[in-house]
C-alpha positions in Angstrom: -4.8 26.4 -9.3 -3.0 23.0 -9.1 -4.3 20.1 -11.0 -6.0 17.7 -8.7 -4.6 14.4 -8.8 -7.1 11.4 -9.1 -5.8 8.4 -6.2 -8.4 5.3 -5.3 -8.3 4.1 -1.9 -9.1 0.4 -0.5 -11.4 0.0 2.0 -10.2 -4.3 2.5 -11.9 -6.3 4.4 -10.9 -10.0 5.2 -12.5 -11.0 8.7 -14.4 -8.8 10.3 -11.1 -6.4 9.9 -9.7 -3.9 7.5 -6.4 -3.8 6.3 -4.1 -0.3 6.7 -0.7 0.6 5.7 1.9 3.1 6.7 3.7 5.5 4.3 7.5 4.5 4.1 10.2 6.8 5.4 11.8 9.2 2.7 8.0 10.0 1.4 5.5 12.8 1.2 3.5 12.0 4.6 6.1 9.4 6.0 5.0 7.5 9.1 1.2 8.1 8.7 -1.2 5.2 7.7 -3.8 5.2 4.9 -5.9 3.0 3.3 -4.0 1.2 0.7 -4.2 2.4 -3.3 -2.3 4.8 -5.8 -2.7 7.1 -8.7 -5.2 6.4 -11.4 -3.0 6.2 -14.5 -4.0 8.1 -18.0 -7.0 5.6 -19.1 -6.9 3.2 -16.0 -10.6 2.8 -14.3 -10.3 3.6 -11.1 -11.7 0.1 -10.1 -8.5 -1.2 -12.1 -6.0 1.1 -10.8 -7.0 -0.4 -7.0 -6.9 -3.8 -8.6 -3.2 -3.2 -9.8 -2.0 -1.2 -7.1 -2.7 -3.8 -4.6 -1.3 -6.4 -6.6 1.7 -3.8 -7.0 2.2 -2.8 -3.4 1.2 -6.1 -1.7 1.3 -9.2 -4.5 -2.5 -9.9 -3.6 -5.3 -10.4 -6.0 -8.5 -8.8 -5.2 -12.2 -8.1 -6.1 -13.4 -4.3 -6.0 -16.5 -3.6 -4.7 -18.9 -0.7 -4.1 -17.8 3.2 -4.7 -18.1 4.3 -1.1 -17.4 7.8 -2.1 -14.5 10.6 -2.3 -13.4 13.5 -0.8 -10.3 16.4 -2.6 -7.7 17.3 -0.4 -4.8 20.0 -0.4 -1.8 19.1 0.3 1.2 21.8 0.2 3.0 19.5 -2.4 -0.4 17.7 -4.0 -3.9 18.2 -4.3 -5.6 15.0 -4.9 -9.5 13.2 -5.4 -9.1 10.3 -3.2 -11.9 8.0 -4.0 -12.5 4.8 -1.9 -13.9 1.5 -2.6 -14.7 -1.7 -0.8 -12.6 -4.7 -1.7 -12.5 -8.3 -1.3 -9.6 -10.9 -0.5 -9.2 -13.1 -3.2 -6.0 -14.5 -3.2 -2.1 -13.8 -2.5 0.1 -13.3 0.6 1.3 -10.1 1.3 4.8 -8.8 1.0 5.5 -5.1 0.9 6.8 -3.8 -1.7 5.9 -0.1 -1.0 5.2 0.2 2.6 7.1 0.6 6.1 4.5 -1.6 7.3 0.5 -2.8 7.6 -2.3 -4.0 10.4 -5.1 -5.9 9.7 -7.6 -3.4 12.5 -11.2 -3.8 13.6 -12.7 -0.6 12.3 -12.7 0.7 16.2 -9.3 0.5 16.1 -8.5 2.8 13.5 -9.0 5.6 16.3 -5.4 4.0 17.5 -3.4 5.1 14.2 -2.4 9.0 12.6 -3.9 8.8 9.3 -3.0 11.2 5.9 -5.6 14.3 5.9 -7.3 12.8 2.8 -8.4 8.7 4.7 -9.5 10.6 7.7 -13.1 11.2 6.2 -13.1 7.7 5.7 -12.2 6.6 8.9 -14.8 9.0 10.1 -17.4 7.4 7.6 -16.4 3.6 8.8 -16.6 5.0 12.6 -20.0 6.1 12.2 -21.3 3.3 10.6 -20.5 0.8 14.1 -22.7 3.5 16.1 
């Protein structure tokens, strides 16, 4: 048995609409779109590994909000605990630094994108919410 890596995920909102990014070419899962985030380093919070990974990957500043839960997934090169948080704007203007690219998407939208095995239960979770 692997060890399970421990990853936090944004759930962003700024808008009525979430932000997404997708995985650079050359990586693990290249081309699909997640919700942005990264390891959890040896005695980081998970709430300040989010904080500094979005600050890392897209030069913004935010707040982080509620747990919204987590899910462990098994990939053939990683197993990982992805848990996801809400998170607020608070300053910055985005530049990757670790993405091929990003959308800002109305949660009904996020039906339109190919998302990593481990965000899909989070899309799911955000989908169910609008019904």
């Amino acid at each position: 048995m692997r060890d399970i890596i421990k990853v936090t995920a944004a759930i962003l909102e700024k808008n009525g609409q979430i932000i997404i990014a997708q995985r650079k070419s050359g990586d693990h899962l290249s081309g699909l779109w997640e919700f942005p985030g990264g390891k959890i380093e040896p005695g980081e919070s998970p709430e300040a590994c989010l904080a500094r990974e979005l600050n890392e990957e897209f030069n913004i500043e935010v707040t982080i909000g509620d747990f919204l839960g987590s899910n462990v997934h098994h990939y053939d090169h990683i197993s990982i605990e992805l848990m996801a948080y809400r998170a607020s704007w608070v300053s910055g203007t985005i530049s990757m630094n670790d993405h091929k690219a990003y959308r800002w998407v109305t949660v009904d939208q996020l039906t339109d994108y190919e998302f990593t095995s481990a965000d899909v239960p989070f899309v799911d979770m955000l989908l169910r919410r609008l019904d």
